[in-house]
C-alpha positions as CSV (number, residue, x, y, z in Angstrom):
1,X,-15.0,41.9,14.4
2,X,-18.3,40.9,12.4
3,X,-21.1,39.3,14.0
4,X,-20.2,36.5,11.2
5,X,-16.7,36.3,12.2
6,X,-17.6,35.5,15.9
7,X,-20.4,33.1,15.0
8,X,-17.8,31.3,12.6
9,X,-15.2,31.0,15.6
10,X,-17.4,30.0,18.0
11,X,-19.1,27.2,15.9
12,X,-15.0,26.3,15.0
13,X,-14.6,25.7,18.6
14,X,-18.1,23.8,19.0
15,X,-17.3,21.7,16.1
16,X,-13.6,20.8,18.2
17,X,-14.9,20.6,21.1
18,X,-17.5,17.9,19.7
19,X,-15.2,15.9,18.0
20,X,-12.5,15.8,21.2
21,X,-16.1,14.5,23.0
22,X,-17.0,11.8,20.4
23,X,-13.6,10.3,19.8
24,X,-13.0,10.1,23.9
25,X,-16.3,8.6,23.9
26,X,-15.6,6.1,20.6
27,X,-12.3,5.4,22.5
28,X,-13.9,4.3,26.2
29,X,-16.8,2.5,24.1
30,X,-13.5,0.4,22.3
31,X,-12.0,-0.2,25.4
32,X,-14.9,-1.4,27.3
33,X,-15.9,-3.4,24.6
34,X,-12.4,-5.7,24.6
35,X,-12.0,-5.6,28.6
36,X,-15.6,-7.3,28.7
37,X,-15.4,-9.9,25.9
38,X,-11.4,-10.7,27.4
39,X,-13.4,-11.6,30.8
40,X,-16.6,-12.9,29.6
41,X,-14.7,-15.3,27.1
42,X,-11.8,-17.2,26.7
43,X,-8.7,-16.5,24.8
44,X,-8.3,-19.2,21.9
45,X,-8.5,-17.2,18.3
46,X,-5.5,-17.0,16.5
47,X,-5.6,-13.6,14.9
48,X,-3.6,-11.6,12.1
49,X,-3.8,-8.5,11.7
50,X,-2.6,-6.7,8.8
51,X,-1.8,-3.3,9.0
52,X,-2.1,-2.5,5.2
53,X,-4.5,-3.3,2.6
54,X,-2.0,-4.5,0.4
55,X,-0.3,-6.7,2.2
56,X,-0.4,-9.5,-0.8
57,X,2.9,-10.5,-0.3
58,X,3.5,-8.9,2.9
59,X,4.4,-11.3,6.4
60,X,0.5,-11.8,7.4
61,X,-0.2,-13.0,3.9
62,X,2.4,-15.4,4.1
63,X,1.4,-16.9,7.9
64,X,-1.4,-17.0,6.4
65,X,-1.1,-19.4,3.7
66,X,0.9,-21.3,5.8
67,X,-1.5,-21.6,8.3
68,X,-4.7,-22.4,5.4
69,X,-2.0,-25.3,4.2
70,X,-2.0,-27.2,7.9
71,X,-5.8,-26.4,8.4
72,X,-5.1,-23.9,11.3
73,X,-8.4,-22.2,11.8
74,X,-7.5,-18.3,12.1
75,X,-9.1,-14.5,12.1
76,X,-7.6,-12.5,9.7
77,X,-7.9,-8.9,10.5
78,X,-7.2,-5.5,8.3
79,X,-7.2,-2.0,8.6
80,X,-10.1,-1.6,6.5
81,X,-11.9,-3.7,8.9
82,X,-11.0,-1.7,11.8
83,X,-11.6,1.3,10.4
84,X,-15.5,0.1,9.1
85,X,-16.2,-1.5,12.2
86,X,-13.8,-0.2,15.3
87,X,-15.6,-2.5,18.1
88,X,-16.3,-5.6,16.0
89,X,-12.6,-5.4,15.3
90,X,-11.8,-5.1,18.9
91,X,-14.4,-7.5,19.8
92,X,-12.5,-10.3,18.0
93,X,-8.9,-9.2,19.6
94,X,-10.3,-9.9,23.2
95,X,-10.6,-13.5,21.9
96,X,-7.0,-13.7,21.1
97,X,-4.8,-16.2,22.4
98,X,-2.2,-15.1,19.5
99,X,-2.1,-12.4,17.5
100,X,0.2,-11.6,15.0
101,X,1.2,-8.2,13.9
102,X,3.1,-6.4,10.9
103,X,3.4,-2.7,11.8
104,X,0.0,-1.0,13.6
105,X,-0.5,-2.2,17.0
106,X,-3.6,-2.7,19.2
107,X,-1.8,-2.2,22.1
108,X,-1.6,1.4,21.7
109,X,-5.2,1.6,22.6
110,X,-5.8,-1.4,24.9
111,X,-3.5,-3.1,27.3
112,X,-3.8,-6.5,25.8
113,X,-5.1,-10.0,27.9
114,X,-2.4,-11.1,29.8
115,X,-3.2,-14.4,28.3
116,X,-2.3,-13.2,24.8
117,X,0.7,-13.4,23.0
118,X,1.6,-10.9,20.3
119,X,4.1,-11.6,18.5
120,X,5.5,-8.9,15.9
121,X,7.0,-10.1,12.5
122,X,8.1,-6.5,11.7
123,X,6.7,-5.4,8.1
124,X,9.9,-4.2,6.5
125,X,12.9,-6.7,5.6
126,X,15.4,-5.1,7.8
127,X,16.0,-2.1,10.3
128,X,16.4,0.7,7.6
129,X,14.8,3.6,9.6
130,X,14.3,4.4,12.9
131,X,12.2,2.0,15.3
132,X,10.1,2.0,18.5
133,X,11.8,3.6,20.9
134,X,14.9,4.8,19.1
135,X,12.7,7.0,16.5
136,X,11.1,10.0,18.9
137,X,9.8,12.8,17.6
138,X,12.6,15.8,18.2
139,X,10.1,18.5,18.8
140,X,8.5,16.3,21.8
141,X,9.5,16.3,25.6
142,X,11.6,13.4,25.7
143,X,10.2,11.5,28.9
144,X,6.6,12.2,27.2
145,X,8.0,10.2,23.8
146,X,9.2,7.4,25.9
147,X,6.3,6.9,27.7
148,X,4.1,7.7,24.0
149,X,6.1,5.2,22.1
150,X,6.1,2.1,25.3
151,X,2.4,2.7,25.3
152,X,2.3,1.8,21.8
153,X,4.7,-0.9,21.7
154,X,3.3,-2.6,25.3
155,X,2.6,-6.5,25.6
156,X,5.2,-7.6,22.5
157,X,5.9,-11.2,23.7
158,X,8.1,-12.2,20.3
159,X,9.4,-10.1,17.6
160,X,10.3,-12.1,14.6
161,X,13.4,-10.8,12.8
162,X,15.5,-11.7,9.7
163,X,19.2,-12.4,11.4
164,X,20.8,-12.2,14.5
165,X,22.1,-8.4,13.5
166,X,18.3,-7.3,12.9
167,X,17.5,-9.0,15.8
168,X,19.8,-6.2,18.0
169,X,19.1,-4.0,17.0
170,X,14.9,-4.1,17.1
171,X,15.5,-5.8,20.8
172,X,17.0,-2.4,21.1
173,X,14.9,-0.4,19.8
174,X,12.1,-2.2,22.0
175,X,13.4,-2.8,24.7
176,X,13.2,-6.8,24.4
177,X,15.2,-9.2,26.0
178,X,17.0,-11.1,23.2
179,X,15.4,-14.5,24.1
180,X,11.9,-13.0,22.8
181,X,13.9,-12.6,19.6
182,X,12.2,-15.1,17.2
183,X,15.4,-14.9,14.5
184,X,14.4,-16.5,10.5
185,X,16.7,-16.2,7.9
């Protein structure tokens, strides 16, 4: 080997090993940011938080016009914003009494307040694909995906679905209890 070609691999490694350092840091920063502002203040925000930047017709659009129309005063959150600004966006989930959700959740980072109620309106019509817990990754340890894909889908209080069949088969697929089945349609 070239002196080059071991300079090159150890900076390679440097350059991981820095990034693993500053993303666990980013992470704990996130975290510590929403456990403080969920004690220091109270939970009464509504929020919505939309997933995708195109979400002009999309469920969070909808709740909220609907919510502009009664004068509900609300937070409306993207992914945009969260990627610009990771522990303002945080920040502002803390305050959450409800927050709404289409797809990505928050709760795969931080265990929510236990004061706030998430409520998932799903951001697909129906269950065309597989969901939450029923859509594991085959080339993962199985007990690993379970506990990868609860993580991510922790603290769901209501899941808003189109019928009583959709409504199976995501209580299924999430493990919910059928009375936190919010069923339109």
């Amino acid at each position: 080997m070239h002196v080059a070609d071991i300079t090159k691999k150890i900076s390679n490694k440097l350059l991981k090993k820095a990034k693993f350092v500053y993303i666990s840091i980013k992470k704990r920063i996130i975290i510590l940011t929403y456990i403080s502002i969920s004690h220091l203040f109270p939970q009464n925000k509504i929020v919505l938080y939309a997933s995708s930047h195109n979400d002009i017709f999309g469920n969070i659009s909808s709740i909220a016009r609907a919510l502009q129309k009664k004068n509900i005063k609300f937070t409306l959150l993207t992914q945009e914003r969260k990627k610009l600004s990771p522990v303002f966006f945080y920040a502002v989930l803390a305050r959450a009494r409800v927050l709404v959700i289409d797809a990505d959740s928050p709760a795969a980072l931080v265990r929510l307040h236990p004061k706030t109620c998430l409520i998932h309106c799903w951001h697909a019509g129906g269950a065309y694909k597989k969901i939450g817990l029923d859509a594991k990754r085959k080339h993962c340890n199985a007990d690993d995906e379970e506990k990868r894909i609860a993580r991510i889908h922790r603290c769901i209080s209501y899941f808003v679905c189109s019928s009583q069949e959709t409504a199976k088969i995501y209580a299924r697929a999430f493990r919910l209890d059928m009375s936190r089945m919010l069923v339109f349609g």
